[in-house]
C-alpha positions as CSV (number, residue, x, y, z in Angstrom):
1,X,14.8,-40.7,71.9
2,X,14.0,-44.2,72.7
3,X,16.7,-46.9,71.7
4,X,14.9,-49.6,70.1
5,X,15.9,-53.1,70.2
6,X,16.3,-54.5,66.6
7,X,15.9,-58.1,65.8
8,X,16.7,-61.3,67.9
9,X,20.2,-62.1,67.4
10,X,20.9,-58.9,66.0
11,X,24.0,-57.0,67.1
12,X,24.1,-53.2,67.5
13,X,26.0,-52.7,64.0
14,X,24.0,-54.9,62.0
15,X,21.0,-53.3,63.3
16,X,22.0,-50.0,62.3
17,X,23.0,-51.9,58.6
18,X,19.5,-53.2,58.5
19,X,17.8,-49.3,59.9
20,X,19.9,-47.5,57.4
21,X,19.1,-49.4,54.2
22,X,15.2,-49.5,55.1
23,X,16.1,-45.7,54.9
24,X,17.4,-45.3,52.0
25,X,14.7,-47.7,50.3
26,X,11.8,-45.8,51.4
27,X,13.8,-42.5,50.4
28,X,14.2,-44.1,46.4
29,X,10.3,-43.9,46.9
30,X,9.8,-40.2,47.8
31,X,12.8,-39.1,45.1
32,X,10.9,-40.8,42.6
33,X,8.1,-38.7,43.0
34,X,10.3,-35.0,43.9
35,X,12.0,-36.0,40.7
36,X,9.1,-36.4,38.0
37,X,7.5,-33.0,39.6
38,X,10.5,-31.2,40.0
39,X,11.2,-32.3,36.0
40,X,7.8,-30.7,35.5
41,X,8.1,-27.4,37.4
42,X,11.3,-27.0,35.6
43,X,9.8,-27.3,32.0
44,X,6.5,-24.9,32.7
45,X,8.0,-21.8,32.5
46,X,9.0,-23.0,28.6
47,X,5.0,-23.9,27.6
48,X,3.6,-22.1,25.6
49,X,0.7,-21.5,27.8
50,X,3.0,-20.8,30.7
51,X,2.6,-16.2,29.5
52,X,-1.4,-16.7,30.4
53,X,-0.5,-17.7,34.2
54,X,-1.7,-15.0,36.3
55,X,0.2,-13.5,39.3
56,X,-1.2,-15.9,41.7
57,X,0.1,-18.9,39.5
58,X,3.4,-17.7,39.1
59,X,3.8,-17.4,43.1
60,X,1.9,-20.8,43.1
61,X,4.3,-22.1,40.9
62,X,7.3,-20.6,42.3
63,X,6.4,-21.9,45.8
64,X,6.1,-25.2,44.2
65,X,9.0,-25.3,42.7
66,X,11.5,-24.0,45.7
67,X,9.6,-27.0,47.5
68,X,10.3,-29.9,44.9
69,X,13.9,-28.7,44.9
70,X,14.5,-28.4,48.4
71,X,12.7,-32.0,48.9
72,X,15.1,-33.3,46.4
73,X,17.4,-31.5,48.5
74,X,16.2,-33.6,52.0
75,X,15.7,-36.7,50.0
76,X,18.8,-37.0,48.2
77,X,21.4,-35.8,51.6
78,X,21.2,-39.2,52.7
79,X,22.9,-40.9,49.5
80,X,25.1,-38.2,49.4
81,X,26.5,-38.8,52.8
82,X,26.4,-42.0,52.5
83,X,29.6,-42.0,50.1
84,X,31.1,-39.4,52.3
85,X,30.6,-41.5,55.8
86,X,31.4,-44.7,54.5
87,X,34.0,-46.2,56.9
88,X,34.3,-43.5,58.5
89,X,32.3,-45.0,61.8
90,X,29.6,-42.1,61.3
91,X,26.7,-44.8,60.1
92,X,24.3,-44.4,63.1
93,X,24.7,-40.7,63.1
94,X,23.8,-40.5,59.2
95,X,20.7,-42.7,60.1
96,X,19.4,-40.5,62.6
97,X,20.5,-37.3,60.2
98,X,18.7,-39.1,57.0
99,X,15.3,-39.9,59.1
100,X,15.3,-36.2,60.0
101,X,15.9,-35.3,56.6
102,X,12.9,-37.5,55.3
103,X,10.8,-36.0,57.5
104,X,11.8,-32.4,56.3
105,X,11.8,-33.9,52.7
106,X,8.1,-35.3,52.8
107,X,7.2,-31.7,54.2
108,X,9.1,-30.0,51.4
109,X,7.3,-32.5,48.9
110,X,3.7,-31.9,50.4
111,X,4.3,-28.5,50.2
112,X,5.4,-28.7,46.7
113,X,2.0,-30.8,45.9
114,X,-0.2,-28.1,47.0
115,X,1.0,-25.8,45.3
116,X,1.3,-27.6,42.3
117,X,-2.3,-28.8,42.9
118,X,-3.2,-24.9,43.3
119,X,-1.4,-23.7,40.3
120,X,-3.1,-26.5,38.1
121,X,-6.4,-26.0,39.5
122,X,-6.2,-21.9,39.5
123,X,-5.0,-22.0,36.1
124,X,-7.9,-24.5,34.6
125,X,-10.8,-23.8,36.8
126,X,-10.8,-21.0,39.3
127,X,-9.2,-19.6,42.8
128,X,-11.8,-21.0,45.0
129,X,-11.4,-24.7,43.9
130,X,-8.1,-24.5,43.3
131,X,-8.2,-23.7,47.3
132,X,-10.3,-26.2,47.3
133,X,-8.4,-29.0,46.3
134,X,-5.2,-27.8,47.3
135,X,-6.4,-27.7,50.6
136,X,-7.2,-31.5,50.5
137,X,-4.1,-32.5,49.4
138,X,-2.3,-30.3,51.8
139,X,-4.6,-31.9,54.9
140,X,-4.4,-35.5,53.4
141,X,-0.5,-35.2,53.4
142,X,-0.5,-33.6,57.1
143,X,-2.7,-36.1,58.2
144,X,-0.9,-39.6,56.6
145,X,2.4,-38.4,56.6
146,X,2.8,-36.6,59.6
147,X,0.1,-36.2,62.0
148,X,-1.7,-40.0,62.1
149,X,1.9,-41.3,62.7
150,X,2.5,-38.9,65.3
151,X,-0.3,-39.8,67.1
152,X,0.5,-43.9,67.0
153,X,3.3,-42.4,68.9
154,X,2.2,-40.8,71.4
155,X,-0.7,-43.2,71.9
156,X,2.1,-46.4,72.1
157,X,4.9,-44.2,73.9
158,X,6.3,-46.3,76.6
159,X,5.0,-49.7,74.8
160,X,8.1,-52.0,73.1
161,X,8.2,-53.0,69.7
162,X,9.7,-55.9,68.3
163,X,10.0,-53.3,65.2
């Protein structure tokens, strides 16, 4: 892993101040969203529509529901820690440890969309669109989340940032 250089005038520690709570800004953003489908998966099962869901739904919506709760999992670790670490001299550690969880997190979440995505779509429409659509929001997420970062990597490895 490449050490990166923080900003001019910066020391090591306030770096890692600065690294850490961009962190755990951008992870308020993805809970926010594991939250309100999580709160959703977790009332389904009560609808009154929830009997008609075939077999395939109910996997659909299983899958989708292990994934929103282990992304909440991913998502909220770093808070958690947080409180547990603090003064304890631990703080660059947890940042590298909270980016990996982010990472597994937003993997967990698009996983969780798909399926939800699927499950909406199977239930409404039919299998093949819900397929379909789930398949577009399971490439979309690869692709923005994971894959076109990735490749800025790769393409600007041994390049400097001032970021």
């Amino acid at each position: 892993m490449r050490e990166s250089h923080g900003e001019p005038g910066e020391s090591h520690k306030e770096r890692v101040d600065r690294e850490l709570a961009e962190l755990l800004q951008g992870l308020r953003v993805a809970v926010t969203g594991v939250q309100v489908l999580f709160a959703f998966l977790l009332t389904l099962p009560f609808q009154a529509g929830f009997p008609r869901v075939d077999t395939l739904g109910r996997w659909l919506f299983f899958v989708s529901l292990m994934a929103a709760a282990f992304a909440s999992v991913c998502f909220i670790t770093p808070a958690a820690q947080h409180r547990l670490f603090f003064r304890t001299g631990l703080k660059e550690k947890m940042l590298h440890r909270a980016n990996e969880l982010g990472v597994a997190g937003a993997v967990f979440l698009l996983i969780a969309m798909t399926s939800a995505v699927a499950l909406v779509t199977e239930t409404v429409i039919n299998n093949w669109p819900a397929a379909l659509f789930a398949g577009a929001v399971a490439v979309s997420g690869a692709w923005f989340w994971i894959l076109q970062p990735l490749v800025d990597l790769y393409r600007n490895r041994g390049r400097t940032s001032s970021e």
